[in-house]
N, C-alpha and C positions, 0 to 999 in steps of 0.2 A: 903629851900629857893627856890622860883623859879625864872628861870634862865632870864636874860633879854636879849631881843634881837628886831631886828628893821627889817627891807627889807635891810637898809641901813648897820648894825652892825649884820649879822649871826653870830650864833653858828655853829662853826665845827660838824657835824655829827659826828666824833669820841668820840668827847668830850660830847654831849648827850648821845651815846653810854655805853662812860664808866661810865658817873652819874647817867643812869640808873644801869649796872650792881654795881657797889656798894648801891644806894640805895634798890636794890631787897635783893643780899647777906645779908645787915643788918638784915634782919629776921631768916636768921638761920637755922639750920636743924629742922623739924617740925613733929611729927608724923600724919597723915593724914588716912583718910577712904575712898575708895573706891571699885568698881566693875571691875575686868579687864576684859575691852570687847576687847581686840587683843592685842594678842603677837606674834615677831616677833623675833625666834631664829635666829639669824645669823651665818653661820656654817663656823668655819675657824677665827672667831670674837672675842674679848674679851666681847665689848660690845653690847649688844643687846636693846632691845624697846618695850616696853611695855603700851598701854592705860589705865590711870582709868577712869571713869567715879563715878560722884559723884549720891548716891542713890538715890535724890528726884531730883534736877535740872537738868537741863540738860548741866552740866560741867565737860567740862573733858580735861585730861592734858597727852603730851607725856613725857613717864617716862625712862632715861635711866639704866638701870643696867648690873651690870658684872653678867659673868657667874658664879661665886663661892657664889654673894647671890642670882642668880636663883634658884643654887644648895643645898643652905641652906635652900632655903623657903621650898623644897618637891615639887611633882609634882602639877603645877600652870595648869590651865584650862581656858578656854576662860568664863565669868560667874561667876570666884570665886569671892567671898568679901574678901578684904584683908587691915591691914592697913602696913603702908609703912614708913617708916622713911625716908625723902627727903630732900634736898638742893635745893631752888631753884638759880637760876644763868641768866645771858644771853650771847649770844655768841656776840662776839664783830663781826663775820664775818657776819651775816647777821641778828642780834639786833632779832633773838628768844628768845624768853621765853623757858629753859628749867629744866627738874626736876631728879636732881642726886640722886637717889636710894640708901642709905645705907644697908638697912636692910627691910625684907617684910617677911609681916605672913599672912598666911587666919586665918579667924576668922567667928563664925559662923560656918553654912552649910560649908562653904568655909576650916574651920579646920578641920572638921569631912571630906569629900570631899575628902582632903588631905593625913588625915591616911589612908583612904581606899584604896587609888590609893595607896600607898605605900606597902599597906599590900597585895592588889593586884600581883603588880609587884613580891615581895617577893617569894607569892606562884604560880605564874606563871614560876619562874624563878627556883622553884624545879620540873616543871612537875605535878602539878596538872589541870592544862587547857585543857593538851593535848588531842585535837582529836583522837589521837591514841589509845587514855587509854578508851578510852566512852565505854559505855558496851552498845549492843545492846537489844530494848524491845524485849521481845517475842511474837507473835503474838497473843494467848491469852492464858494469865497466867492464871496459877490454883488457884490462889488467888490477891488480891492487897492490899498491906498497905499504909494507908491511917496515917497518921499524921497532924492536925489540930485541932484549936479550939473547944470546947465544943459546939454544938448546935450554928455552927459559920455559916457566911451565905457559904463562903468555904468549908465546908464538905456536905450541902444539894446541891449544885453544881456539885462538883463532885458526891455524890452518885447517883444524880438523873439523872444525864448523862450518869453515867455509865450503872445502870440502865436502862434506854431508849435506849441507843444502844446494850445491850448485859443483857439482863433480869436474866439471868443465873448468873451472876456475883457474886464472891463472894469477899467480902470485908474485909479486917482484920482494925479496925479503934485505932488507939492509938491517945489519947487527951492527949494537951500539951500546955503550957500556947504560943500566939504568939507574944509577946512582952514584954515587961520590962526585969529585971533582971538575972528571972531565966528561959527564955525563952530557951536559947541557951541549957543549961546543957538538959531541960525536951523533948526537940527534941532529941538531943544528945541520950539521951537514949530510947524512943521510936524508932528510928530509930535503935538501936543496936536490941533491942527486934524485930523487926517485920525481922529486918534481919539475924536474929538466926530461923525464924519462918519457918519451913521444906516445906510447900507451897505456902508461899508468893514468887512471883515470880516479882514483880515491887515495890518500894514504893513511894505513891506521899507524897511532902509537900507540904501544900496548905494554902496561906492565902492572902487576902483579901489587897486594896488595903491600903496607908498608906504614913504617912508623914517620912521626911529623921529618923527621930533619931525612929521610930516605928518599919522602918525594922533592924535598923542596929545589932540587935542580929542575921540576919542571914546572916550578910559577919562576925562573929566571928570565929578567925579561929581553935579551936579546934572543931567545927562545920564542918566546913569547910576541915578539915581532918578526921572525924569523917565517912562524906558524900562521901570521896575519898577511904575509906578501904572496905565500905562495899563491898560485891561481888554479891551482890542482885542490878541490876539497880535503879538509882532515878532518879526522875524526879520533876524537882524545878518547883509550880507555886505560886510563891512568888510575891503578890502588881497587878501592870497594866505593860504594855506593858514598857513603859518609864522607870520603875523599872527594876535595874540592882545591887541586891546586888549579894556578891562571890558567895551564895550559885548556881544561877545560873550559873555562871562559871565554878563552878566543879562539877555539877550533870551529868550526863548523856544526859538530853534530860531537854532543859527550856519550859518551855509551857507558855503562855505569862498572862492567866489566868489558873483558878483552871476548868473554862468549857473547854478549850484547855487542859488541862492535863487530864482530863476523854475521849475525845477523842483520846487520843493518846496511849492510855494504854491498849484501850479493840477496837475493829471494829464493826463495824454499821451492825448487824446483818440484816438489811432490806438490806442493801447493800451489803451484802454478797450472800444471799438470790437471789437477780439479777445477779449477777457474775455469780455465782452455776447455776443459771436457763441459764442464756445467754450462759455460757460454755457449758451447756449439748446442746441445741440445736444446736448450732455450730458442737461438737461429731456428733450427732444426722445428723446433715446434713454433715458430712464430711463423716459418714459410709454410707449414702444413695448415697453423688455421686461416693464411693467407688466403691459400691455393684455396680451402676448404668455402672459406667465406665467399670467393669466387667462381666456384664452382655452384653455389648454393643459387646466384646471381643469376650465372645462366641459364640454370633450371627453371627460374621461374621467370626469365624471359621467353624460353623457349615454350613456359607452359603455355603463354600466353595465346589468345585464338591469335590474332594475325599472324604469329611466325609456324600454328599450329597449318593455318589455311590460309595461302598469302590474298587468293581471290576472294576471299571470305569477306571482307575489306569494302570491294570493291562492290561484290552481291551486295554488301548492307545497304550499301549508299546507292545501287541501282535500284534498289525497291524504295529505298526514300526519294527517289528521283521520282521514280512511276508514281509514287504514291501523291507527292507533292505535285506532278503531273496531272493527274486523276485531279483531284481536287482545284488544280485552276482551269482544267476542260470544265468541270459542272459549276464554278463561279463565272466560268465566262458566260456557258449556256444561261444560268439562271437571269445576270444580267441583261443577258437577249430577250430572253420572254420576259421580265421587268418591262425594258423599254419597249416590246414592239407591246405588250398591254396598256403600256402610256401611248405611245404613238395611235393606239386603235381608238381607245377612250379621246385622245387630244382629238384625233378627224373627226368623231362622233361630233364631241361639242361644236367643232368648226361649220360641221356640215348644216349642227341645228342652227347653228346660227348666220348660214349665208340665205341672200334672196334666192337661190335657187332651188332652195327646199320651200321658200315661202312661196315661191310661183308652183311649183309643185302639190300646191294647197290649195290652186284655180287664183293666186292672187297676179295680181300684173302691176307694171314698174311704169309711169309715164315718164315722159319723156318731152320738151322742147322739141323742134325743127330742129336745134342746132344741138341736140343732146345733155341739154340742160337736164336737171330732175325737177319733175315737179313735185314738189312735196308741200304746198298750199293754193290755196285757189288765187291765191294773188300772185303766183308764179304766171298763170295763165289770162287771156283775152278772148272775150267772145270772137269767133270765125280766127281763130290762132289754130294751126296745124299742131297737132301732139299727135306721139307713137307710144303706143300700148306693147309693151313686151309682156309676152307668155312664154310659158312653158316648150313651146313651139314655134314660137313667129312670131313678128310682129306686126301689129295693125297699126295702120293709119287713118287719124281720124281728125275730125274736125269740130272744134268749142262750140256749142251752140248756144248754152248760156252757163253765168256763172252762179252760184246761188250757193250762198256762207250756213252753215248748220244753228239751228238755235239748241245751244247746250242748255240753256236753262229747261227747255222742253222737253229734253232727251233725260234730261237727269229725272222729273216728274215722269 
């Protein structure tokens, strides 16, 4: 019944409020279909948010749910289809429209989607993803195994790549259904075979691109461990680029097509070809400016005077010899007539100062009998024998008196 009211006679806003919420309630919890285009975990939260959108119109509704049927759906994605088991309601604080989530399933892509992420997670959480484990290609194998369809457009790709980049190339090919049933199992086992095979040194698997349920033989996970034991590297070019089944997870090296995995398995022999050329020349100029630099060396060793004149050497240091020669002959000389000018000057003094230049002057030296010197009259006795030395000879004579000087007379 609708509600009456006037300018004059309002209805309470609560009371609309609440007659919307119980007339919404009366419909019920509803299962419904949609697209989730945004979800928002809230960390620390019970409840969280989540958008559907409805597939053809352009309607859509915020959804709330707990974490335990997040946790029941499996992992939810932005894009899955799901339907959803809801209550709708209104909140009385500010009169929204909103939708209580019991229960939510993907369906569809969106179910397949879901096992996958799970089954994902599973073998990622034993260690098969890890970067660690990857086995390195070899630079070029002694052979390649090839896995793919009969006369598929994936096997003339890759052989014809490989071919073109490494002509040489030898190819071990195992045909294996790439889809349906028994797709999984007949990889499975070409892949054992080629990896038993004593020169296969790489194997690709290669196939073409494809819709969700076309690849999903190849995230199967006995596949998928089958892919993780070999000890021969793989190399997954499984679908397009956007294609993301396991088997690329756990192979060794994804190639995003089956032409990207031919190049990656063998090297571009034209390309190699310029390397080799570009190196050697490089070599090639690196010994020329070797040789060059060494050459330059001994030129200006050779410039050099002694290797120019070996005796040359030997002349320098024989005129430094003379020369240094010469110079200690005229210091020796000079200190000769130094000292014999000292030695002449030293006798001079000597000479002025011996009695034999004084007697040479008419003075004479007395003498005792017994060779005493007289050098005062109290040396001597009247009738006492003294000897007069001269210049010549000595005389003999005898005191006949002694007689003392008076200085004080001598000084007047």
């Amino acid at each position: 019944m609708p509600l009456t009211s006037s300018p004059e006679q309002p209805q309470p806003l609560r009371e609309v409020v609440t007659l919307l919420k119980g007339w919404v309630e009366r419909t019920g919890p509803v299962w419904v279909e949609g697209q989730v285009i945004q979800l928002k975990r809230r960390v620390g939260y019970s409840i969280h948010f989540l958008t559907l959108r409805d597939k053809l119109a352009d309607v859509s509704v915020q959804v709330g749910v707990s974490t335990a049927v997040l946790d029941a759906a499996g992992p939810l994605t932005e894009g899955t289809l799901v339907v959803a088991w809801v209550r709708a309601t209104v909140f009385p604080g500010n009169g929204s429209l909103r939708f209580e989530c019991r229960e939510i399933r993907p369906t569809g892509e969106g179910r397949l989607l879901a096992h996958l992420e799970q089954r994902k997670r599973a073998l990622q959480a034993e260690g098969l993803f890890s970067p660690d484990l990857k086995k390195r290609l070899p630079f070029l194998p002694r052979a390649i195994g090839l896995v793919t369809a009969k006369a598929s457009a994936a096997e003339r790709d890759v052989v014809e790549n490989v071919r073109r980049r490494w002509p040489g190339a030898r190819i071990e090919i195992r045909h294996a259904l790439m889809q349906g049933q028994q797709c999984a199992e007949q990889v499975t086992d070409a892949l054992r075979a080629l990896d038993a095979h004593p020169d296969v040194e790489v194997i690709i698997v290669a196939r073409g691109g494809g819709s969700l349920e076309d690849l999903l033989p190849f995230s199967d996970e006995s596949l998928a461990r089958a892919v993780f034991a070999c000890r021969t590297p793989v190399v997954s070019a499984i679908g397009h680029e956007t294609d993301t089944p396991i088997l690329d997870l756990v192979a060794d090296v994804r190639a995003s097509t089956p032409t990207d995995a031919a190049k990656r398995v063998v090297p571009d022999a034209a390309e190699e070809a310029r390397v080799i050329a570009t190196g050697r020349q490089r070599l090639r100029d690196a010994i020329v400016r070797k040789v060059r630099t060494e050459q330059d060396w001994l030129d200006s060793q050779r410039s050099r005077p002694v290797l120019r004149d070996a005796s040359g050497a030997i002349a320098l240091q024989s005129e430094r010899i003379a020369d240094l020669a010469g110079r200690l002959d005229r210091g020796i000389r000079r200190a000769i007539v130094r000292e014999q000018d000292f030695v002449t000057s030293s006798r001079a003094r000597v000479r002025a100062l011996s009695p034999q230049a004084t007697l040479q002057r008419g003075y004479a030296i007395l003498t005792t009998d017994d060779g005493r010197t007289v050098a005062s009259i109290t040396d001597v006795e009247p009738d006492e024998a003294i000897i007069a030395r001269l210049i010549d000879g000595d005389i003999a004579a005898a005191v006949i008196d002694v007689e003392p000087h008076d200085h004080d007379q001598e000084e007047r």
